[in-house]
Each structure stands twice: as structure tokens, then as C-alpha cells.
C-alpha positions in Angstrom: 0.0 0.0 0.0 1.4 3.5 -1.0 1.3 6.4 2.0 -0.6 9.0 0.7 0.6 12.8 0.2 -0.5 15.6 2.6 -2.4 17.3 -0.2 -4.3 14.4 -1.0 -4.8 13.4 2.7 -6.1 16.9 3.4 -8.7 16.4 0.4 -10.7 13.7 1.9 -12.3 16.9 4.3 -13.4 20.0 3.4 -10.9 21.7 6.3 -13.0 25.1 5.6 -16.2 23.2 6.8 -14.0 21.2 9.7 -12.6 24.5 11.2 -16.1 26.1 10.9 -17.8 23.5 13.1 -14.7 23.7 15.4 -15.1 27.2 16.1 -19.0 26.8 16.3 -19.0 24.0 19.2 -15.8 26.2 20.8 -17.9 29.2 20.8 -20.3 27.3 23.4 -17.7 26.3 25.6 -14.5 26.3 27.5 -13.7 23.1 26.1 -11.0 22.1 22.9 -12.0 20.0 20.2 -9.3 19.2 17.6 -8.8 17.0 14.3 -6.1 15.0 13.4 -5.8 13.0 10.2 -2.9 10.1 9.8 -1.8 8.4 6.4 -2.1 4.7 6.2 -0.2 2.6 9.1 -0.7 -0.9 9.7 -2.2 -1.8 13.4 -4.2 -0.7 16.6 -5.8 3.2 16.0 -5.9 3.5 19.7 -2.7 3.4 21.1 -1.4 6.3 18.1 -4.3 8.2 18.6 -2.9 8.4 22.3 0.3 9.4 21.4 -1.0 12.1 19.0 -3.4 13.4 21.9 0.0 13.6 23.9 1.9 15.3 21.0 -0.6 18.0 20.0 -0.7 18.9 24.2 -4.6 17.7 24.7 -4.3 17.2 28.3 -2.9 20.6 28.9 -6.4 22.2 29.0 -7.1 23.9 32.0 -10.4 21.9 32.5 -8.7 18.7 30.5 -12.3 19.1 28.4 -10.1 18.4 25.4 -11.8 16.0 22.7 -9.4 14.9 19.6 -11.1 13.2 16.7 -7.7 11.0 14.9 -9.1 10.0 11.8 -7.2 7.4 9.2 -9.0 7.8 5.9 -7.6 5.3 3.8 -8.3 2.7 6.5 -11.8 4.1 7.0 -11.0 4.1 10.7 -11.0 6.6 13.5 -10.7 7.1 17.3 -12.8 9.9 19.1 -10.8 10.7 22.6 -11.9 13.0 25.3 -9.6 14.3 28.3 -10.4 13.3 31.9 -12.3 15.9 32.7 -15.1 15.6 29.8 -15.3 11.8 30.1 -16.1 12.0 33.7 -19.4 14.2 32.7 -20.4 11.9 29.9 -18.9 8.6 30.4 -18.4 5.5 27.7 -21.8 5.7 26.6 -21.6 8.6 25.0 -18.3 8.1 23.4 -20.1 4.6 22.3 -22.9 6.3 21.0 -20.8 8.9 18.9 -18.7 6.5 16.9 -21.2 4.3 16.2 -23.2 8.0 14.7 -20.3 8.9 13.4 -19.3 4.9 11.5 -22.2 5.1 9.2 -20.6 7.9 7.4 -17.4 7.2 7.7 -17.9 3.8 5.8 -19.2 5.3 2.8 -16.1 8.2 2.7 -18.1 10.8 4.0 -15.4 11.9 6.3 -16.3 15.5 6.4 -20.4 14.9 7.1 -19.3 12.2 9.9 -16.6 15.2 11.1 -19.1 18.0 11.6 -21.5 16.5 12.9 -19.3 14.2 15.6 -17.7 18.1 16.2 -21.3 19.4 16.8 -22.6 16.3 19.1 -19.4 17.3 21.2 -19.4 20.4 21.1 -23.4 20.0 22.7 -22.0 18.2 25.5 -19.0 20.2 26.4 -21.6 23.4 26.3 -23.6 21.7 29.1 -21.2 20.8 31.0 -17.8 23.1 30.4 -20.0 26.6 29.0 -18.4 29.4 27.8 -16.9 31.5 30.3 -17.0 34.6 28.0 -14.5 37.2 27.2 -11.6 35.4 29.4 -12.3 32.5 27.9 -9.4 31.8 25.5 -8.8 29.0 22.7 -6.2 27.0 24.6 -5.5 25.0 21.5 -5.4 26.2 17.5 -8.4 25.2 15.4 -6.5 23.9 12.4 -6.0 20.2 11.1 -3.4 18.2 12.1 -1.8 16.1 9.8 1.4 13.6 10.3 
């Protein structure tokens, strides 16, 4: 199997529509929601989704309400994994419940559709439980796609 460029990874997502729904949930909350895509890489998602969550500084959130979606497009695959802090509010169900809402689309390619609205579902939670503390609230982490 041939790894696949940055460009081309980066076109499986409409990053302007991505961003948007990042900055939409983050509007409601104190909480960081961030996107990281991988080439192709044979074994387990989890344990490099961990790593990346480590790399990109997830857990340095003041409330660790820090949710990173790792996405693998060319193994259809992905890993949705919230901080301490937001999976004591919402527990496994909810993280259940998302990937299986967010598999359907991800099976038939639809990467961005399955994105936004797994971004939005998050970004509900976080609202009710870390809200938007208003002017001094500050984006503790950038918007923008990570890609390795």
C-alpha cells in the first residue's frame, strides 16, 4: 500500500467546513475539540491516537475538556478521545454512541459529514457541561488540522 501525500490526505475533508464546526461548538464552551488525520499505518488506531493526543498537548487544558477526533481515511478508521475531565461528565456511553453515529458515514467516505456532525454532538456536550466562560475564555489549542 502507498502512503498518501499531505495534499491528497487533506482532500478527503473539506478543512473550511471542519474548522467552521470547530469554532461553532468552541464558541459554546471552555472546552478544545481538535482534528487529526494520519496516512495509512498498519495496526491498533488507539494506542497512536494516544500518542497524537499527547503530541498536540490535549491534556494541557485547563479543565482537561479536550476532545481529539484521529481520523485514518484510507483505513476508514478513526478514534474519538476526550480528556479526563469531559469523560467523567459523559462517560463510555456517549463516546459509544458517537462512533457508532459517526461509523455510518465514515464507511461510505463521508469523512467531512461524519466530522461535523461528531464536532457538533461534542461540542453540545462540552456546552452543558464546560460553558463558555466569556470574554476570558481563550482558545487553549489552534483550530487547524493536524496532519502527520
Amino acid at each position: 500500500m502507498a502512503w498518501i501525500s499531505q495534499r491528497k490526505l487533506l482532500k478527503t475533508i473539506d478543512d473550511d467546513l471542519v474548522r467552521g464546526a470547530i469554532r461553532a461548538a468552541e464558541q459554546r464552551t471552555s472546552g478544545e475539540i481538535r482534528v487529526s488525520l494520519s496516512r495509512f499505518f498498519w495496526g491498533p488506531i488507539e494506542p497512536v491516537a494516544r500518542r497524537s493526543f499527547k503530541r498536540m498537548k490535549m491534556e494541557g487544558t485547563k479543565d482537561r475538556n479536550g476532545i481529539l477526533f484521529f481520523v485514518v481515511p484510507s483505513r476508514r478508521r478513526f478514534f474519538v478521545l476526550g480528556d479526563e475531565g469531559i469523560h467523567a461528565k459523559v462517560g463510555l456511553d456517549f463516546w459509544t454512541a458517537l462512533a457508532a453515529a459517526m461509523s455510518g458515514r465514515f464507511k461510505k467516505g463521508e469523512f467531512t459529514e461524519g466530522l461535523v456532525e461528531g464536532i457538533d454532538a461534542c461540542g453540545e456536550r462540552l456546552a452543558a457541561h464546560f460553558p463558555n466562560a466569556g470574554p476570558e475564555d481563550v482558545n487553549e489549542l489552534p483550530d487547524e488540522i493536524d496532519v502527520r
